[in-house]
C-alpha positions as CSV (number, residue, x, y, z in Angstrom):
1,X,7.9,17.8,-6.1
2,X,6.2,14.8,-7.0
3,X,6.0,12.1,-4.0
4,X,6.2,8.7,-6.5
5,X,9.1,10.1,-8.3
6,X,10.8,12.5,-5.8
7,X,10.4,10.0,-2.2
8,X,13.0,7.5,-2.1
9,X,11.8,4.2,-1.5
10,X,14.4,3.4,1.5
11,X,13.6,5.2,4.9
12,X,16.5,6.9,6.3
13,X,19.2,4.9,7.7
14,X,18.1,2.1,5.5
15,X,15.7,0.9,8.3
16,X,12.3,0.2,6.4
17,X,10.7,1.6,3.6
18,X,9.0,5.0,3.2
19,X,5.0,5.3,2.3
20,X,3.1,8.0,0.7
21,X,0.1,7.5,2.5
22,X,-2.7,8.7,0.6
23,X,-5.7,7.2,2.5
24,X,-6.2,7.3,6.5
25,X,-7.2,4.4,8.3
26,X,-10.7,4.8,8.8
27,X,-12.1,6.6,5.8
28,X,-14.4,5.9,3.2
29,X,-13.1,8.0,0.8
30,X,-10.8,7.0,-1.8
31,X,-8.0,9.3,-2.9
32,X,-5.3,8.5,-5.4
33,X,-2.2,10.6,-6.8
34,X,-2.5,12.4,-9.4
35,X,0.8,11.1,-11.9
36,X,1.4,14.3,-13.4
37,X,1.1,17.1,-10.4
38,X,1.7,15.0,-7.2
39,X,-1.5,16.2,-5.5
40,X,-4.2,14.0,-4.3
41,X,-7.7,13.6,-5.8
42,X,-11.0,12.2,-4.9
43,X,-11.2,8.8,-7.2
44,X,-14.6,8.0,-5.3
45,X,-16.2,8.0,-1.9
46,X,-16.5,4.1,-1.3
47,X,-20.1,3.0,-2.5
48,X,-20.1,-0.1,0.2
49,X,-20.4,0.6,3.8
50,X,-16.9,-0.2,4.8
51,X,-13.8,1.8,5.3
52,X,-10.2,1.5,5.3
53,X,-8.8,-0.9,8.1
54,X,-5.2,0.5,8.0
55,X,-3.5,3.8,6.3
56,X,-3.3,3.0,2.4
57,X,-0.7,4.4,0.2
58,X,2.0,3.6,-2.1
59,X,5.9,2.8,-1.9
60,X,7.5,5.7,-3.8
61,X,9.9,4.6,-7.1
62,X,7.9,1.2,-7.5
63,X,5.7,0.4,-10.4
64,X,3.6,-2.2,-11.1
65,X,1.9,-4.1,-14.1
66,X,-1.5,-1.8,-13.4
67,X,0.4,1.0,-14.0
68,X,1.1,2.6,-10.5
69,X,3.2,2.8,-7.7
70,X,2.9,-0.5,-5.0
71,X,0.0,0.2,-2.9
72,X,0.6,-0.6,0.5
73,X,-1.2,-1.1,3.7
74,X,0.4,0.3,7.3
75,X,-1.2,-0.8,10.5
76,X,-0.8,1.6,13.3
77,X,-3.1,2.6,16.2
78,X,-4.3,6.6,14.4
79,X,-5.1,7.3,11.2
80,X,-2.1,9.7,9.5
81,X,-2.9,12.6,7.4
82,X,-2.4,12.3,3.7
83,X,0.5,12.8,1.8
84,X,2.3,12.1,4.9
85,X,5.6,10.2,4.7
86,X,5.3,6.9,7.2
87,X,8.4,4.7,8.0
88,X,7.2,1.4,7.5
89,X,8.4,-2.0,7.7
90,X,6.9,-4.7,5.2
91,X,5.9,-8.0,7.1
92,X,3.9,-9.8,4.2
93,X,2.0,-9.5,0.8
94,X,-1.6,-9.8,0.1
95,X,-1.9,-11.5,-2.9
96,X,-4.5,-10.3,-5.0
97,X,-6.2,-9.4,-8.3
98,X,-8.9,-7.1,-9.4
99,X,-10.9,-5.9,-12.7
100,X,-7.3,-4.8,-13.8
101,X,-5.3,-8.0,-13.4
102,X,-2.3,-8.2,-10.5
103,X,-2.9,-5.7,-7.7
104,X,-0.6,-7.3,-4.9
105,X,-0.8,-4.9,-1.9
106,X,1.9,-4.7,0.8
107,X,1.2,-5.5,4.1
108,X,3.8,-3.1,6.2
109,X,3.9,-1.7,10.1
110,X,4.4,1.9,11.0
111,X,7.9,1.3,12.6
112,X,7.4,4.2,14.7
113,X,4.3,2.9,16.4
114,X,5.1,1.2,19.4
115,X,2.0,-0.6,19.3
116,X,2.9,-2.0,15.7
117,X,6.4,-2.3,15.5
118,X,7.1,-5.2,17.3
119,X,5.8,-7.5,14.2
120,X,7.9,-8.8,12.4
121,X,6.1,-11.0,9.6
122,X,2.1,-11.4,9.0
123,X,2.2,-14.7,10.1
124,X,2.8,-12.6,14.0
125,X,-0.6,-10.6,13.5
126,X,-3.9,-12.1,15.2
127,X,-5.8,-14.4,12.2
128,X,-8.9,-11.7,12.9
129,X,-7.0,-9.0,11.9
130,X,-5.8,-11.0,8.8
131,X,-9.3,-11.6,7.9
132,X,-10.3,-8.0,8.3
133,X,-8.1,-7.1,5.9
134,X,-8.6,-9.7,3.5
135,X,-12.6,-9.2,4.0
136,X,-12.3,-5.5,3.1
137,X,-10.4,-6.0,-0.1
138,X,-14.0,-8.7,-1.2
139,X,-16.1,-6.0,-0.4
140,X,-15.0,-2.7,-1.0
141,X,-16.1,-2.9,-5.1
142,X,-18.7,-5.5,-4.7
143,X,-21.3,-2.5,-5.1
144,X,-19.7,-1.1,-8.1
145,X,-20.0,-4.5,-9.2
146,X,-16.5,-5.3,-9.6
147,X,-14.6,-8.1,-8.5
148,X,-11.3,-8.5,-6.1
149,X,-9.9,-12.0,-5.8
150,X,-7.4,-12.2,-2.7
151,X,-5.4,-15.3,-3.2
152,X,-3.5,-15.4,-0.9
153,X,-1.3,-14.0,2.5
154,X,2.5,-14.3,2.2
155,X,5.0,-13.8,4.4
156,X,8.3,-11.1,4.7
157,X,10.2,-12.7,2.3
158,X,7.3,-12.6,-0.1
159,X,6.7,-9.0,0.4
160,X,10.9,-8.4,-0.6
161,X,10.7,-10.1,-3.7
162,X,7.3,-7.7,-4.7
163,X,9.3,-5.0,-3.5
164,X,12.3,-5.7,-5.4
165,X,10.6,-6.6,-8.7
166,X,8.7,-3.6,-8.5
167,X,11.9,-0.9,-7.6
168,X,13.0,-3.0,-10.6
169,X,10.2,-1.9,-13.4
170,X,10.0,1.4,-11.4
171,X,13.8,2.0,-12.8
172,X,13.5,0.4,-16.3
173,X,10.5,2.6,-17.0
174,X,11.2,5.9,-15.3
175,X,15.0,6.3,-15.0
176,X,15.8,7.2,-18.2
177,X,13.3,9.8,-18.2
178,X,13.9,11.6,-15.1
179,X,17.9,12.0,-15.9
C-alpha cells in the first residue's frame, strides 16, 4: 500500500479531507514519502533552530507542479504519529514559493480536535498564530541558504480551488497508470 496513491483524498462521509501526516507538530526532523515504497524517510534534521508549528503532511491523490503530493498543515493541540491518517478540514492556503518554484501549502484543522474544529476559514485563527506559521516557512532553509517566499494567506475558498486543481493533475498524471 502506498498512502499517496492508495488514501483517498475525501474523508469518510465526505466531511473533510484526509492527510498523510508525515511530520508531527513539534519536530525538527524532516521526513518525506518515499514515491516508490510508501515508507517514510529522513530528508534532513532541520539545520535552523525551529520546528514544525502544526502536523505536516500531504493530501493523498493530489499532485503538484514540484512534483509531489499537496503538502499540508493541520493544527491541533498534540502532535500525531506519522503515517497517521488525520481528518482535516482545509480553512485557507499559504501562498508560497521556494528554490523549486510553486510550493502552496494547505492550511487545514484536525476536524476531530475539539480545540481546532470550530474554525472555519484562516481569516478565524489569531493573526499570531498566522505569523507563526508564515515565520517558520522564512526560516526553516535560511541556514541551508535557500530561499522561501510566502506571498500570501488565502482564505477557504482559495484553499478549494488548490485542492481541486491539484486532485485534477493528480488524475491526468497517475490514472492511467494505476488502472
Amino acid at each position: 500500500m502506498n498512502p499517496w496513491h492508495d488514501v483517498a483524498l475525501q474523508a469518510a462521509g465526505g466531511r473533510g479531507v484526509n492527510v498523510v501526516i508525515e511530520i508531527p507538530k513539534g519536530s525538527k526532523v524532516k521526513y518525506e514519502l518515499d514515491k516508490a515504497t510508501g515508507l517514510l524517510s529522513v530528508d534532513r534534521v532541520l539545520y535552523s533552530a525551529v520546528h514544525y508549528p502544526a502536523n505536516y503532511g500531504f493530501l493523498p491523490r493530489t499532485y503538484c507542479e514540484d512534483g509531489d503530493a499537496l503538502d499540508a498543515l493541520v493544527l491541533g493541540q498534540e502532535p500525531v504519529v506519522p503515517l497517521c491518517i488525520v481528518r482535516a478540514r482545509p480553512i485557507g492556503v499559504m501562498a508560497m514559493t521556494d528554490e523549486k518554484g510553486r510550493d502552496d501549502k494547505i492550511i487545514a484543522v484536525h476536524a476531530d480536535d475539539p480545540e481546532y474544529a470550530v474554525y472555519q476559514d484562516i481569516r478565524d485563527l489569531p493573526p499570531h498564530r498566522l505569523k507563526e506559521l508564515e515565520r517558520f516557512f522564512l526560516d526553516y532553509k535560511v541556514l541551508e541558504d535557500k530561499t522561501v517566499n510566502v506571498e500570501e494567506m488565502r482564505g477557504r475558498a482559495d484553499a478549494a480551488r488548490v485542492i481541486a486543481d491539484a486532485e485534477t493533475l493528480y488524475a491526468g498524471s497517475f490514472t492511467a497508470r494505476r488502472q
